[in-house]
PDB file of N, CA, C and O in Angstrom:
ATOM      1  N   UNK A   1      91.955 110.328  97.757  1.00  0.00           N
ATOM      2  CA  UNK A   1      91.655 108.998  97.278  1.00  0.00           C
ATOM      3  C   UNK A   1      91.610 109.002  95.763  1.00  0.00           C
ATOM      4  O   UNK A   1      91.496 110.124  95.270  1.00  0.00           O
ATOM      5  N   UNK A   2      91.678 107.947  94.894  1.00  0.00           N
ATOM      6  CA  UNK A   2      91.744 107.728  93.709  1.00  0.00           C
ATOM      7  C   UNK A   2      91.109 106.198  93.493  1.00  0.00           C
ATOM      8  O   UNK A   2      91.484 105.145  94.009  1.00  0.00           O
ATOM      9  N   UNK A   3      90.398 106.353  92.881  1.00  0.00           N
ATOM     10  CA  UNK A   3      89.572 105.163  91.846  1.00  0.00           C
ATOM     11  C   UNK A   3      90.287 104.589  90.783  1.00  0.00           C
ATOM     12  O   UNK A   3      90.837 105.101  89.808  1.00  0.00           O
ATOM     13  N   UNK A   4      90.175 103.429  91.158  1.00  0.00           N
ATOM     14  CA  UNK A   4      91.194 102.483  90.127  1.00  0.00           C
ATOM     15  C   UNK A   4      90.187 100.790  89.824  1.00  0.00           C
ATOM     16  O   UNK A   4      90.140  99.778  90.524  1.00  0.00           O
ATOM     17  N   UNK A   5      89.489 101.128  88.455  1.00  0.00           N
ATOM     18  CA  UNK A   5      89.038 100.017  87.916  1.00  0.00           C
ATOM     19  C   UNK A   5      89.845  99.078  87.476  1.00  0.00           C
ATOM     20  O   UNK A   5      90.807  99.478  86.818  1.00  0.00           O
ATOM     21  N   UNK A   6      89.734  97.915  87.649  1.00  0.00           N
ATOM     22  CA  UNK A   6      90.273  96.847  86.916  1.00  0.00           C
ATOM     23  C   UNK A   6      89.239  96.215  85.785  1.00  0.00           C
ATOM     24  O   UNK A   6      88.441  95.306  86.016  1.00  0.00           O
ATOM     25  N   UNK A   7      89.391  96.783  84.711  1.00  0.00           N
ATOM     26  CA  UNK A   7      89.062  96.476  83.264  1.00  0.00           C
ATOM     27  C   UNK A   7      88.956  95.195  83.024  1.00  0.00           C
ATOM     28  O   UNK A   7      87.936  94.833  82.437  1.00  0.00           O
ATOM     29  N   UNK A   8      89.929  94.214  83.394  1.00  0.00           N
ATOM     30  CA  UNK A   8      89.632  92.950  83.144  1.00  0.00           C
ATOM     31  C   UNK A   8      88.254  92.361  83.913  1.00  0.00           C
ATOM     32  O   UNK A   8      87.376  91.696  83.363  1.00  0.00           O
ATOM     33  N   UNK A   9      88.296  92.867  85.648  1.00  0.00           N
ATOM     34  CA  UNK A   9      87.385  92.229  85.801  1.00  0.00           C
ATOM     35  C   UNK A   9      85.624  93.058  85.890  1.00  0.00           C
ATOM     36  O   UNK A   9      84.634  92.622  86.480  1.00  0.00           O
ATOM     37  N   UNK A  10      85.731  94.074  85.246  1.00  0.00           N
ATOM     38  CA  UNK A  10      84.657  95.478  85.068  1.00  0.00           C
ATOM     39  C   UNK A  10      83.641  94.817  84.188  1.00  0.00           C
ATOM     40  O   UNK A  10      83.829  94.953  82.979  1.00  0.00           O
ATOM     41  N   UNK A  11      82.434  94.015  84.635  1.00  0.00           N
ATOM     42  CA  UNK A  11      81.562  93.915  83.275  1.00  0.00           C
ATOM     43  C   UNK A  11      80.497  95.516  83.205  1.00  0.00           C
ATOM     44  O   UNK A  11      79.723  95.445  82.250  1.00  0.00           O
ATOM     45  N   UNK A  12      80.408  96.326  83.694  1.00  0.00           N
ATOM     46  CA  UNK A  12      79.880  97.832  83.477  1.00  0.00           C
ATOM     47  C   UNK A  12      78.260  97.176  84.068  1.00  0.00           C
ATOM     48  O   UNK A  12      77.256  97.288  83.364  1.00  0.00           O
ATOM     49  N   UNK A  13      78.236  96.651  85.143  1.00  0.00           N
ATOM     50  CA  UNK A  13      76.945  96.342  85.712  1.00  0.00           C
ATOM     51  C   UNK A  13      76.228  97.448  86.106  1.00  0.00           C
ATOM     52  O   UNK A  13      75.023  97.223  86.218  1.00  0.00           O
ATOM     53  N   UNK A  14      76.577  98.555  86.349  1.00  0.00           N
ATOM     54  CA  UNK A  14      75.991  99.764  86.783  1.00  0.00           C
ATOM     55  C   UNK A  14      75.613  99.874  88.208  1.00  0.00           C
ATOM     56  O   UNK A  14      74.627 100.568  88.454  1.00  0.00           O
ATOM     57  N   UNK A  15      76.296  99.247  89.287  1.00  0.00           N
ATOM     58  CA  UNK A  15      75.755  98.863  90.194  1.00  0.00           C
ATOM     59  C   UNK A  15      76.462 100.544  90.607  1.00  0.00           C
ATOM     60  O   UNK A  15      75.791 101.574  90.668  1.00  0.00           O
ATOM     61  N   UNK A  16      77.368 100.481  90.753  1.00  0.00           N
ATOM     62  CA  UNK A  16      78.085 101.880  91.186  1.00  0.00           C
ATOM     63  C   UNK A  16      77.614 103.512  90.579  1.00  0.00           C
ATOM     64  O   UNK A  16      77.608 104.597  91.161  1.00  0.00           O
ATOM     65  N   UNK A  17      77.381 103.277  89.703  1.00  0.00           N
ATOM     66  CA  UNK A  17      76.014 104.419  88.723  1.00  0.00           C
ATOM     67  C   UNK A  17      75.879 105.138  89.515  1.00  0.00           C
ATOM     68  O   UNK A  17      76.339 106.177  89.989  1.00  0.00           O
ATOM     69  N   UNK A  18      74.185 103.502  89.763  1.00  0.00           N
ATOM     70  CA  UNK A  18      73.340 103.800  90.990  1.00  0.00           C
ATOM     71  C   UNK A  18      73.936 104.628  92.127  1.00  0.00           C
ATOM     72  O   UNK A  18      73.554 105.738  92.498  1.00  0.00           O
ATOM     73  N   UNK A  19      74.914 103.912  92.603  1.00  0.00           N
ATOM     74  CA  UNK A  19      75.171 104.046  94.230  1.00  0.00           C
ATOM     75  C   UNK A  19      76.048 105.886  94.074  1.00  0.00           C
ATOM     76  O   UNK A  19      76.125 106.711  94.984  1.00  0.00           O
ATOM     77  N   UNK A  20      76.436 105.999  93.023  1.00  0.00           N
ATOM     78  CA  UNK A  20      77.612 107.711  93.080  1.00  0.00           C
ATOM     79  C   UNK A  20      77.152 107.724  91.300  1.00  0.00           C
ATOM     80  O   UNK A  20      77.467 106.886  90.455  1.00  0.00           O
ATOM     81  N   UNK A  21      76.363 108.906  91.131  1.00  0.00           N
ATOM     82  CA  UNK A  21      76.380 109.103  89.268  1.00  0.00           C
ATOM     83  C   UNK A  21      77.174 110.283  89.479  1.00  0.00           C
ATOM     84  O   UNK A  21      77.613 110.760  88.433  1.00  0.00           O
ATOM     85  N   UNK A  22      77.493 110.910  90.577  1.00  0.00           N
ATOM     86  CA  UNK A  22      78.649 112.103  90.618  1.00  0.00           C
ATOM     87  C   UNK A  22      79.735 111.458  89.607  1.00  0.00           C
ATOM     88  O   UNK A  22      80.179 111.931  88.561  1.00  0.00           O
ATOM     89  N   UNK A  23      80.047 110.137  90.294  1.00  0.00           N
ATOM     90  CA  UNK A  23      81.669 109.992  89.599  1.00  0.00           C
ATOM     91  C   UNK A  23      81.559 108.868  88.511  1.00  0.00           C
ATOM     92  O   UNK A  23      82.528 108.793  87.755  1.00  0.00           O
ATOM     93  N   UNK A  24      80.738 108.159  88.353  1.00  0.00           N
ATOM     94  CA  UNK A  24      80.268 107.003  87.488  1.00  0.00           C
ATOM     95  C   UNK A  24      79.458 107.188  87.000  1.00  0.00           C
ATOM     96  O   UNK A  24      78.430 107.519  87.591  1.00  0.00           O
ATOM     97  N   UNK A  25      79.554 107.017  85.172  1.00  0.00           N
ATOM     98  CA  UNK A  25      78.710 106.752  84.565  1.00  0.00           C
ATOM     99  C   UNK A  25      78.710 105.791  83.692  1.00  0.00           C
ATOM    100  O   UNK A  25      79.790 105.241  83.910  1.00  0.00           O
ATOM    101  N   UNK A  26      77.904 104.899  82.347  1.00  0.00           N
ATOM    102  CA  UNK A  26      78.514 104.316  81.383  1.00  0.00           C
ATOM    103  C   UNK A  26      78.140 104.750  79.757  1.00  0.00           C
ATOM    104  O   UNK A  26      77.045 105.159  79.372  1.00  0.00           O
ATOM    105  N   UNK A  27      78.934 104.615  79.215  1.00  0.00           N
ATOM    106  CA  UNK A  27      78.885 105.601  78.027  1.00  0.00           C
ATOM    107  C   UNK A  27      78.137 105.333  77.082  1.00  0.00           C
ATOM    108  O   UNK A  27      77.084 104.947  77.589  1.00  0.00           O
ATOM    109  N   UNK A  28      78.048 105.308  75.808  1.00  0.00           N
ATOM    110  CA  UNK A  28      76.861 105.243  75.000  1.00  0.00           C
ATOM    111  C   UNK A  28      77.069 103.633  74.400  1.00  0.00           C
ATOM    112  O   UNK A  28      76.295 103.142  73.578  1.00  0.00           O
ATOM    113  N   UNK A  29      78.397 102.830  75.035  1.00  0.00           N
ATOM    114  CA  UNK A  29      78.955 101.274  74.856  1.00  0.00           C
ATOM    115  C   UNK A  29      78.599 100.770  76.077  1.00  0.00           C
ATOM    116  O   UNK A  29      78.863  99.569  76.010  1.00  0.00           O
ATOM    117  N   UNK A  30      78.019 101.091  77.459  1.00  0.00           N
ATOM    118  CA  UNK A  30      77.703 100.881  78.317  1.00  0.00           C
ATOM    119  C   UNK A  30      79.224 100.142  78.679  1.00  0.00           C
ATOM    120  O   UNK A  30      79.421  98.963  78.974  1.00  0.00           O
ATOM    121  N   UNK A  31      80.047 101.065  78.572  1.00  0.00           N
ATOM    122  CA  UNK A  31      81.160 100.838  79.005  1.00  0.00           C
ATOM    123  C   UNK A  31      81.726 101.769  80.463  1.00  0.00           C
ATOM    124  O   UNK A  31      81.589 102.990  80.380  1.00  0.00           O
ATOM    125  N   UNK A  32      82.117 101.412  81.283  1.00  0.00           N
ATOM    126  CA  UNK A  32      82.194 102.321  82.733  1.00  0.00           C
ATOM    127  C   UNK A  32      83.119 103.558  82.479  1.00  0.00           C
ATOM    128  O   UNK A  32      84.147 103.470  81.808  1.00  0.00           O
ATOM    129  N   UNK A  33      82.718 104.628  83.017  1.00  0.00           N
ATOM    130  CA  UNK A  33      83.728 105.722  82.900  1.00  0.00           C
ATOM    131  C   UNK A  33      83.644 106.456  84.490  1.00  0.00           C
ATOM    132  O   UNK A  33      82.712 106.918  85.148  1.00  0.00           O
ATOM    133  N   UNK A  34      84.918 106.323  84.696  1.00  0.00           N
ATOM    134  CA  UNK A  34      85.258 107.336  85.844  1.00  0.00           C
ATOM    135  C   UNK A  34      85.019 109.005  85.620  1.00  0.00           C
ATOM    136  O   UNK A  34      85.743 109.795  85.014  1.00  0.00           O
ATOM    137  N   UNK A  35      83.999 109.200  86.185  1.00  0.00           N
ATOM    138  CA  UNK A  35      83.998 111.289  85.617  1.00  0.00           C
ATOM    139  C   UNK A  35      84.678 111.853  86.255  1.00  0.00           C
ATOM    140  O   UNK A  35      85.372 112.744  85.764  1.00  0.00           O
ATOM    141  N   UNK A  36      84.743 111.490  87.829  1.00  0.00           N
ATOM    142  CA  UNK A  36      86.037 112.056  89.026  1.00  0.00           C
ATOM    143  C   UNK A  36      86.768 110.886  89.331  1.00  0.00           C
ATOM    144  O   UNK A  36      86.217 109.948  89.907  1.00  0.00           O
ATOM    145  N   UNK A  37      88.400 110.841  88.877  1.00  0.00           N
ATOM    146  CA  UNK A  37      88.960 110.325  88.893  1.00  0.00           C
ATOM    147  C   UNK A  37      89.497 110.093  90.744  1.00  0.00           C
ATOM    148  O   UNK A  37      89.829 109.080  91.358  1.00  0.00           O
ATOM    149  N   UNK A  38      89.372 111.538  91.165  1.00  0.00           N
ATOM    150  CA  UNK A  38      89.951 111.937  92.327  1.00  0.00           C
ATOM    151  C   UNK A  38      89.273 112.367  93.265  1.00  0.00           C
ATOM    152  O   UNK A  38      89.757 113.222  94.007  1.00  0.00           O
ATOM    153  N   UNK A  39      87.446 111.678  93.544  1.00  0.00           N
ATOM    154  CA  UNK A  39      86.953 113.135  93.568  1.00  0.00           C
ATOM    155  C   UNK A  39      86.993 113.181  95.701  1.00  0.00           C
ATOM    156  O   UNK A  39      87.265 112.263  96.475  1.00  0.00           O
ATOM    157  N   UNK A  40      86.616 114.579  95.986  1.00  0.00           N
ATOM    158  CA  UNK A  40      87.134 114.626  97.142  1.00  0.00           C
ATOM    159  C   UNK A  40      85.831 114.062  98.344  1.00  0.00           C
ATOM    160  O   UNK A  40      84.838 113.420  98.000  1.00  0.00           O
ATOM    161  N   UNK A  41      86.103 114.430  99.587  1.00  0.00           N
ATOM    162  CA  UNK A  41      85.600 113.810 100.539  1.00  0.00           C
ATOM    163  C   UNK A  41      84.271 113.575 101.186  1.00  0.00           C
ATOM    164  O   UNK A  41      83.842 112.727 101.969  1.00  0.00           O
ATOM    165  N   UNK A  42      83.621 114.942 100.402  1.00  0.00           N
ATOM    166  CA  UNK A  42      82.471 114.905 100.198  1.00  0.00           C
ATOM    167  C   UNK A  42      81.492 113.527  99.343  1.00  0.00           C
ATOM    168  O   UNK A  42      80.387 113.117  99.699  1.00  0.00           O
ATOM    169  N   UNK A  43      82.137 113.145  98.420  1.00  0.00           N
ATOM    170  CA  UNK A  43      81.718 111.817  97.990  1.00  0.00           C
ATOM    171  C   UNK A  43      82.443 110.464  98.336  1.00  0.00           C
ATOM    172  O   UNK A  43      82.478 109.520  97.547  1.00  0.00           O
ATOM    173  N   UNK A  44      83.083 110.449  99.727  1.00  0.00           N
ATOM    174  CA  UNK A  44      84.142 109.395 100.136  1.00  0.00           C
ATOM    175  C   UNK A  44      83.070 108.171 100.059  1.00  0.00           C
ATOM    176  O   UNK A  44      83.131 107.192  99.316  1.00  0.00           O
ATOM    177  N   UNK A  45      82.089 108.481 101.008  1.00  0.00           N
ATOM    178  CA  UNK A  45      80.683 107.598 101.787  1.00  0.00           C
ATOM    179  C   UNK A  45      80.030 107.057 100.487  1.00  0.00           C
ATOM    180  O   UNK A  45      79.531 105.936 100.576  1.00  0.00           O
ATOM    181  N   UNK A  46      79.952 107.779  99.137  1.00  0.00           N
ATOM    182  CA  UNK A  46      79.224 106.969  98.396  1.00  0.00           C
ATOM    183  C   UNK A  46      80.079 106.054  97.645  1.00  0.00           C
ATOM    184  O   UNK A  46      79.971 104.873  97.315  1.00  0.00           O
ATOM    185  N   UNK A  47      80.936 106.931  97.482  1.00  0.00           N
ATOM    186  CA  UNK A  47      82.524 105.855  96.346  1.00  0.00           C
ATOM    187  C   UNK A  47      82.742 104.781  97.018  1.00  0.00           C
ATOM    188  O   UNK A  47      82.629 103.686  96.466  1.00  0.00           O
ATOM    189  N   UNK A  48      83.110 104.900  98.387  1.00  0.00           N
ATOM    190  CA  UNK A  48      83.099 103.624  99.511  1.00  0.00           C
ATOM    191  C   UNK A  48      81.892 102.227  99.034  1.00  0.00           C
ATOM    192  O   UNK A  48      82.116 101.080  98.647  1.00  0.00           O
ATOM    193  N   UNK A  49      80.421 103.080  99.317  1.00  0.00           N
ATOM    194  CA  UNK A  49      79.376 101.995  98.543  1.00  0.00           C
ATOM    195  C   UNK A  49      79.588 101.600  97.574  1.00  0.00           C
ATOM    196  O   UNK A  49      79.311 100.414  97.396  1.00  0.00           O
ATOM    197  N   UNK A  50      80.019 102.165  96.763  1.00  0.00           N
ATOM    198  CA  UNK A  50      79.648 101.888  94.970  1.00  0.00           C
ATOM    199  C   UNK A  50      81.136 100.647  95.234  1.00  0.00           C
ATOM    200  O   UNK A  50      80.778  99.505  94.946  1.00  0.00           O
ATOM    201  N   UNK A  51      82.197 100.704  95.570  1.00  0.00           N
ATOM    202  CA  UNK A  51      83.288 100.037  95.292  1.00  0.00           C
ATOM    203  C   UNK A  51      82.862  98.679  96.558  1.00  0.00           C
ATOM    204  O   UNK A  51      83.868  97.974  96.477  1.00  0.00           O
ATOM    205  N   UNK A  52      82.091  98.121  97.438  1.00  0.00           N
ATOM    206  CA  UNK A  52      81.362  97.565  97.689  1.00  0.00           C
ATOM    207  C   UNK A  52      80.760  96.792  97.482  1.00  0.00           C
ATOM    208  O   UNK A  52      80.924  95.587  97.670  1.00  0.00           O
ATOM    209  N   UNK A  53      79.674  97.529  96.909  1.00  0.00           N
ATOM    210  CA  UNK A  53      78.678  96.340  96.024  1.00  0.00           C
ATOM    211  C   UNK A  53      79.008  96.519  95.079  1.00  0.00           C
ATOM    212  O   UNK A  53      78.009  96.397  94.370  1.00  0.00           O
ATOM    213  N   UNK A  54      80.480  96.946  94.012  1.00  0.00           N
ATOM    214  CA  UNK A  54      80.857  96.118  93.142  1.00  0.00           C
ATOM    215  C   UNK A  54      80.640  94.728  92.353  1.00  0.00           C
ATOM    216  O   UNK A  54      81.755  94.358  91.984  1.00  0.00           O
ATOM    217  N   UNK A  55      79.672  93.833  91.959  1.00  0.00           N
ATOM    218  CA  UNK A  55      79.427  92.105  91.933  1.00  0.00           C
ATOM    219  C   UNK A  55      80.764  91.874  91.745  1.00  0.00           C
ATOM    220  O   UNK A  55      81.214  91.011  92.498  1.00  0.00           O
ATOM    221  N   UNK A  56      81.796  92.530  90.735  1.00  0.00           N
ATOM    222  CA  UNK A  56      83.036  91.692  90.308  1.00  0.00           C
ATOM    223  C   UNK A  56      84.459  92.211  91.137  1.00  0.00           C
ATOM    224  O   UNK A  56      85.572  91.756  90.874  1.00  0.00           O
ATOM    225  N   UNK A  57      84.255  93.016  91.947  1.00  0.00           N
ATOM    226  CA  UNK A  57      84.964  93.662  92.786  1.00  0.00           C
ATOM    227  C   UNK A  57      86.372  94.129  91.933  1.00  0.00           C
ATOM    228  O   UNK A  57      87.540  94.024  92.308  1.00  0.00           O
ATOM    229  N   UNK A  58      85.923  94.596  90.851  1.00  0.00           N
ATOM    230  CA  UNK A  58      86.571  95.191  89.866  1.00  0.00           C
ATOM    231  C   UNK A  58      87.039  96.892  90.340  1.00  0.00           C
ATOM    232  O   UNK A  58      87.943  97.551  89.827  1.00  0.00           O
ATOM    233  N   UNK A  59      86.234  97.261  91.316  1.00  0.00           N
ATOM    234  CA  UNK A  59      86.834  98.936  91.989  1.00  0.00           C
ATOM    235  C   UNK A  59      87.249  98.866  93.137  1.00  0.00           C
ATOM    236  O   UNK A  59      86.851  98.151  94.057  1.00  0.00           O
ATOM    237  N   UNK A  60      88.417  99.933  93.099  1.00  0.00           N
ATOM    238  CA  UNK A  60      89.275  99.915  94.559  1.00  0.00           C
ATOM    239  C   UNK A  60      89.645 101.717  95.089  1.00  0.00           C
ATOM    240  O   UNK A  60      89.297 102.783  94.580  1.00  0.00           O
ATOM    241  N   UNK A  61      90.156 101.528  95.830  1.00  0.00           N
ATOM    242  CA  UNK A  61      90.207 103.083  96.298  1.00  0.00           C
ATOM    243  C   UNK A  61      92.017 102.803  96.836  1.00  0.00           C
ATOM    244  O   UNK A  61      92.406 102.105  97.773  1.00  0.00           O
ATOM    245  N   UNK A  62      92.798 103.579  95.917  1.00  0.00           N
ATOM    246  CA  UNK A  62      93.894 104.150  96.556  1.00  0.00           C
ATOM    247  C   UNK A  62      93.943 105.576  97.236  1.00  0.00           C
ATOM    248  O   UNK A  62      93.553 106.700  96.921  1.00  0.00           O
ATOM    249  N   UNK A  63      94.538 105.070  98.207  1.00  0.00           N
ATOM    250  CA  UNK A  63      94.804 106.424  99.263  1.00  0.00           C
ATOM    251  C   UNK A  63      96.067 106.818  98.994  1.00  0.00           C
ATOM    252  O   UNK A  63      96.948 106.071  98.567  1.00  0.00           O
ATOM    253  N   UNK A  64      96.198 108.121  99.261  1.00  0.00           N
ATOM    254  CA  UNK A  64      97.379 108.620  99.146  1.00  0.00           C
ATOM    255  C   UNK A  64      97.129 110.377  99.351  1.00  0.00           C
ATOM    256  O   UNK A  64      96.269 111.192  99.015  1.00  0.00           O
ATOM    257  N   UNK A  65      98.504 110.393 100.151  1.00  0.00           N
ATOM    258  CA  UNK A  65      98.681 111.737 100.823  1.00  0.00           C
ATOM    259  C   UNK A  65      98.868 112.888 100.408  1.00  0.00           C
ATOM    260  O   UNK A  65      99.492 112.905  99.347  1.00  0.00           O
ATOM    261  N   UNK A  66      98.601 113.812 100.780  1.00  0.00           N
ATOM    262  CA  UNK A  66      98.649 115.064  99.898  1.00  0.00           C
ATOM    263  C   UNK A  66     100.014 115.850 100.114  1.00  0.00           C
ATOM    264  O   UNK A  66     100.235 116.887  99.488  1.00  0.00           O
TER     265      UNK A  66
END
């Protein structure tokens, strides 16, 4: 899987932080940063939440095969 923000609609609410700080954090602009771009399956269940309760539904999850 791969994490793909849409910037336009990303206000860096931190809702996803919360839900995975494995792969999300926001930077010292409280701007969103992906830390695992890719990360594996062990964090599927939380990336799933965090892209979820998104408010601006600005995160998505591409799949793709290995």
């Amino acid at each position: 899987m791969k994490i793909v923000v849409d910037r336009d609609l990303c206000e860096s609410n931190g809702l996803c932080v919360d839900a995975c700080s494995d792969v999300f954090r926001l930077d010292d602009e409280d701007r969103l940063v992906v830390v695992i771009e890719r990360p594996g399956d062990a964090l599927r269940a939380q990336v799933e939440h965090a892209v979820r309760i998104c408010p601006r539904q600005a995160l998505s999850i591409e799949e793709h095969d290995s």
